[in-house]
N, C-alpha and C positions, 0 to 999 in steps of 0.2 A: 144702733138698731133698737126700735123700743120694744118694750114683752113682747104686745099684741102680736107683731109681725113675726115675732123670734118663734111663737109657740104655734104659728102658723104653721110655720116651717117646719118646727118639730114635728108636729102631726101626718103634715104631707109626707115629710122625708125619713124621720126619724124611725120609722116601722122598718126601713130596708134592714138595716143592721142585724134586727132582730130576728129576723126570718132568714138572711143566710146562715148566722150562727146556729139556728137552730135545725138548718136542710142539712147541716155540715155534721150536726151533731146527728141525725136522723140517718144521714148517710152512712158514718162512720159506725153505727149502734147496727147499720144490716135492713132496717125498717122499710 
């Protein structure tokens, strides 16, 4: 797979991760 296609993909997909860790953290804190 070259960059181009990889950092596609990051962008599209790559954002989930950080938003459940973060609902999870929000959750958890009471927020």
């Amino acid at each position: 797979m070259n960059l181009e296609k990889a950092m596609k993909l990051f962008w599209r997909w790559g954002w989930i991760p950080f938003v459940l860790y973060f609902g999870t953290m929000a959750i958890k804190q009471g927020w």
